[in-house]
C-alpha positions as CSV (number, residue, x, y, z in Angstrom):
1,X,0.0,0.0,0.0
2,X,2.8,2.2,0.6
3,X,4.5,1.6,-2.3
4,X,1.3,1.9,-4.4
5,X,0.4,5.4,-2.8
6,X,3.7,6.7,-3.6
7,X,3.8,5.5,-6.9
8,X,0.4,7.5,-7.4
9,X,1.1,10.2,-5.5
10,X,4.6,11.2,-7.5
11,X,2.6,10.1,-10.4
12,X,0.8,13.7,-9.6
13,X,-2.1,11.9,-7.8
14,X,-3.7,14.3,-5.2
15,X,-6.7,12.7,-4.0
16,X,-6.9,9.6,-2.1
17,X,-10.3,7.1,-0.7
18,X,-8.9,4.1,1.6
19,X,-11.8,2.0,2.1
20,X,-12.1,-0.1,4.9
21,X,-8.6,1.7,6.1
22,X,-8.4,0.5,9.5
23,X,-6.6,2.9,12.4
24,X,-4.8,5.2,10.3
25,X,-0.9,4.8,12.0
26,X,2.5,5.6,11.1
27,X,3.5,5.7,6.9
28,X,-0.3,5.3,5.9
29,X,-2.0,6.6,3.1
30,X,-2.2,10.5,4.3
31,X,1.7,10.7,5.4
32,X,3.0,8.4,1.8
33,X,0.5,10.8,-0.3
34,X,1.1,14.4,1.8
35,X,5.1,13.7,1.8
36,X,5.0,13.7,-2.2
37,X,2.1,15.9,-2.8
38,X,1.9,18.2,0.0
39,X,-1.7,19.0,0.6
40,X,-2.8,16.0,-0.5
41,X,-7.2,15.0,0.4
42,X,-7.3,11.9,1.6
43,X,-10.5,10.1,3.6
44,X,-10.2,7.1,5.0
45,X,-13.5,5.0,5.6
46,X,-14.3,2.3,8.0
47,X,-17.2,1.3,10.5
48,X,-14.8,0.1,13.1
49,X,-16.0,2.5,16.1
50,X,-12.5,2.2,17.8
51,X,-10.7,3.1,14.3
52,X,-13.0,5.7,13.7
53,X,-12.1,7.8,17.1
54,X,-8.6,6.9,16.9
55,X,-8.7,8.1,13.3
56,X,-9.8,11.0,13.9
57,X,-8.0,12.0,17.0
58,X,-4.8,11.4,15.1
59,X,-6.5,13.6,12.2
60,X,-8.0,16.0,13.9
61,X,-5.2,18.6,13.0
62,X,-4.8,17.8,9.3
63,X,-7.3,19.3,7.2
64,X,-7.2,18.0,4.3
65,X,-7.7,14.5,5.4
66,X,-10.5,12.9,7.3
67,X,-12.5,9.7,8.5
68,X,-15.7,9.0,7.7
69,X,-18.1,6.2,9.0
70,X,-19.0,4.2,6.1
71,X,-19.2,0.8,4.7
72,X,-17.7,-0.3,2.2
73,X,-20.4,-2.3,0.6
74,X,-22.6,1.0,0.2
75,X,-20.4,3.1,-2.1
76,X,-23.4,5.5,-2.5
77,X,-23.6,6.4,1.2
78,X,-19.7,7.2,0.8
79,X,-19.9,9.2,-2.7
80,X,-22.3,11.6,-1.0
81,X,-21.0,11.8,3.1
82,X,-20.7,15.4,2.7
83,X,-17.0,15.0,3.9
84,X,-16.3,12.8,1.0
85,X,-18.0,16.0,-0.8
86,X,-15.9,18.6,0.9
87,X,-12.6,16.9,-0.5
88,X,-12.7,14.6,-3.2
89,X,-13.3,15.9,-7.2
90,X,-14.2,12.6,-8.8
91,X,-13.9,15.0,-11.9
92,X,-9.9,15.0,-11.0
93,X,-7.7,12.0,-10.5
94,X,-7.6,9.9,-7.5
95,X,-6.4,6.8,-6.2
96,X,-9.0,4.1,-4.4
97,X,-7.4,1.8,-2.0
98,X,-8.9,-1.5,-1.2
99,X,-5.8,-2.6,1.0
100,X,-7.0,-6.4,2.8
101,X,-10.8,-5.2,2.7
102,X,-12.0,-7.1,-0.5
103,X,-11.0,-10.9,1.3
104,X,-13.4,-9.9,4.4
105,X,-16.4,-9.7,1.7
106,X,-18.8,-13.0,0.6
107,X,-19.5,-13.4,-2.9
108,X,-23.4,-12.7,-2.4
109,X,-21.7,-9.4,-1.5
110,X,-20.3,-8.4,-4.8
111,X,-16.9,-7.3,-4.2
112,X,-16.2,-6.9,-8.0
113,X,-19.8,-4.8,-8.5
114,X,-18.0,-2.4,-5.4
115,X,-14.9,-1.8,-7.5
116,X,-17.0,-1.5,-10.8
117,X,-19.5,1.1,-9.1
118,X,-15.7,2.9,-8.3
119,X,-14.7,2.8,-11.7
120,X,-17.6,4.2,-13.3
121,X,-17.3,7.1,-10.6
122,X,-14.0,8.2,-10.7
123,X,-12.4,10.4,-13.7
124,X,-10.1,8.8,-16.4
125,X,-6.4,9.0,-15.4
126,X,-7.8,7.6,-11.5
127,X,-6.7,4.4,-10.1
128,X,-7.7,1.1,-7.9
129,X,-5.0,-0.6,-5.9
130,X,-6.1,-3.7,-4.1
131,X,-4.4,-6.1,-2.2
132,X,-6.4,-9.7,-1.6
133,X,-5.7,-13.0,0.0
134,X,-4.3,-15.0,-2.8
135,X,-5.9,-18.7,-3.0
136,X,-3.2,-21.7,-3.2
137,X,-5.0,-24.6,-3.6
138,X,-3.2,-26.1,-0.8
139,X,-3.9,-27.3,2.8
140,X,-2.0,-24.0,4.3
141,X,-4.6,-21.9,2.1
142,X,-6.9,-24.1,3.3
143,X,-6.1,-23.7,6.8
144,X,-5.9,-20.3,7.1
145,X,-8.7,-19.3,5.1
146,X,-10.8,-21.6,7.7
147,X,-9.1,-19.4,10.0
148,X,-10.1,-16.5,8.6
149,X,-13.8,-17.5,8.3
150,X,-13.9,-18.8,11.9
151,X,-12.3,-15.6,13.1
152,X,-14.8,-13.2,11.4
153,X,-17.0,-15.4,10.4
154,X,-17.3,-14.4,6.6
155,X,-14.8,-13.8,3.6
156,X,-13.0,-15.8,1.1
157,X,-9.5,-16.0,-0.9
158,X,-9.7,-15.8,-4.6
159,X,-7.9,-17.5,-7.0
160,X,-5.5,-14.9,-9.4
161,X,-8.9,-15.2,-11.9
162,X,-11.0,-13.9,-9.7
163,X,-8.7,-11.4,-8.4
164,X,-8.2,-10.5,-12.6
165,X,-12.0,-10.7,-12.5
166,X,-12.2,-7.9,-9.5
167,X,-10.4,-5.2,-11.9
168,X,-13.0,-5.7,-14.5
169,X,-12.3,-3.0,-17.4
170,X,-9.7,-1.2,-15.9
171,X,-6.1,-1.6,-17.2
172,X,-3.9,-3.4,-15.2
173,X,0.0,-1.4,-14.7
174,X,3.1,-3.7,-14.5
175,X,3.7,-5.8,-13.0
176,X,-0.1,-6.9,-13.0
177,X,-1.2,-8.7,-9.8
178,X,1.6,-10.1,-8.3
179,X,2.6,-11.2,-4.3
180,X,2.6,-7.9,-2.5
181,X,6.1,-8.5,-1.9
182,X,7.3,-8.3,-5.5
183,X,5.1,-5.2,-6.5
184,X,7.2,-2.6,-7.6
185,X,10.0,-3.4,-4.7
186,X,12.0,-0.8,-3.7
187,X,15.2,0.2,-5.7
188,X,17.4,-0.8,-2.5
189,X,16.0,-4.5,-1.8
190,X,17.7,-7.2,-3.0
191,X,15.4,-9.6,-4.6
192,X,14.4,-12.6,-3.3
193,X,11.7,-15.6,-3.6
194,X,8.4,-14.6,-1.6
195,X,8.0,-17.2,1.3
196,X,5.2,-19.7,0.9
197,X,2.8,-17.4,3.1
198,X,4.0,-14.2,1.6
199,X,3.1,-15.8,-1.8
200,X,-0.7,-15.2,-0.3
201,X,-1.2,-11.8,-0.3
202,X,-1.5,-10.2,-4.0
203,X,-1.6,-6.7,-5.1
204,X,-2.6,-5.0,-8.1
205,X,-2.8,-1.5,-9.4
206,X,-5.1,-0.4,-12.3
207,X,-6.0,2.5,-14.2
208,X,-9.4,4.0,-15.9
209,X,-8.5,5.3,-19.3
């Protein structure tokens, strides 16, 4: 996510919508984007009540970026919170971040009709980063997305069709969807092989033409 709002925001991105954030903390999407594009709007959206007050105690000073209580499954409620209003253009550029949000959603839900409602908002030249629980076909992938399930008690990992599937008409940028690990690494780390877990977390970047 880091890596992805950096690459956007020096890309002359100045307008950011993390949905399903979590607690805003150290190096997330406001600090990456507001280093490189001073200024930069940026709401974060979440129903968590505890994220939502820490959110916006940490925010409280920053005025160009906010929290707003949403959910991500209602992207309507979210185009029109009069914060989301007050600073995003969807007639200008901006970046949508669905960082480890689209894995907590059951198909019934319609994660790829939430990124597709996105798409058709959001101006040409705007992008969708998302990062997903990768399915491996294995009985660790098995295991954990059990886990996952019995610890939230919804959610699933896709395989990399689905996760291709979630994108829908919007263009994929190098390296396409990849293990978080290897997308776009920075200059100064050596590569490596991703670890057999670390080969289950994808991340993808796409842009609206």
């Amino acid at each position: 996510m880091i890596r992805a709002v950096r690459t956007l925001a020096c890309g002359g991105v100045r307008q950011f919508i993390d949905l399903g954030s979590g607690l805003p903390t150290a190096d997330n999407v406001h600090q990456v984007a507001q280093r490189h594009q001073p200024g930069a709007a940026v709401v974060y959206v979440d129903t968590d009540p505890t994220v939502l007050a820490h959110g916006r105690a940490l925010l409280a000073e920053n005025e160009s970026t906010t929290v707003v209580e949403c959910d991500v499954r209602d992207p309507d409620a979210i185009r029109h919170h009069p914060e989301v209003e007050r600073l995003i253009d969807l007639r200008q550029p901006v970046g949508v971040i669905l960082s480890a949000v689209l894995h907590h959603l059951n198909d019934d839900e319609d994660p790829a009709g939430i990124v597709r409602h996105w798409a058709e908002l959001i101006a040409p030249g705007s992008y969708v980063f998302i990062s997903h629980f990768r399915s491996g076909h294995n009985e660790e992938t098995e295991a954990a997305q059990a886990k996952l399930i019995g610890t939230f008690g919804r959610g699933r990992w896709r395989t990399d069709a689905e996760l291709h599937a979630l994108f829908g008409t919007l263009t994929l940028q190098p390296p396409g969807i990849v293990p978080a690990v290897q997308w776009r690494p920075d200059p100064s780390e050596e590569p490596r092989t991703p670890t057999v877990w670390e080969q289950l977390i994808a991340a993808g970047l796409a842009r609206k033409a």
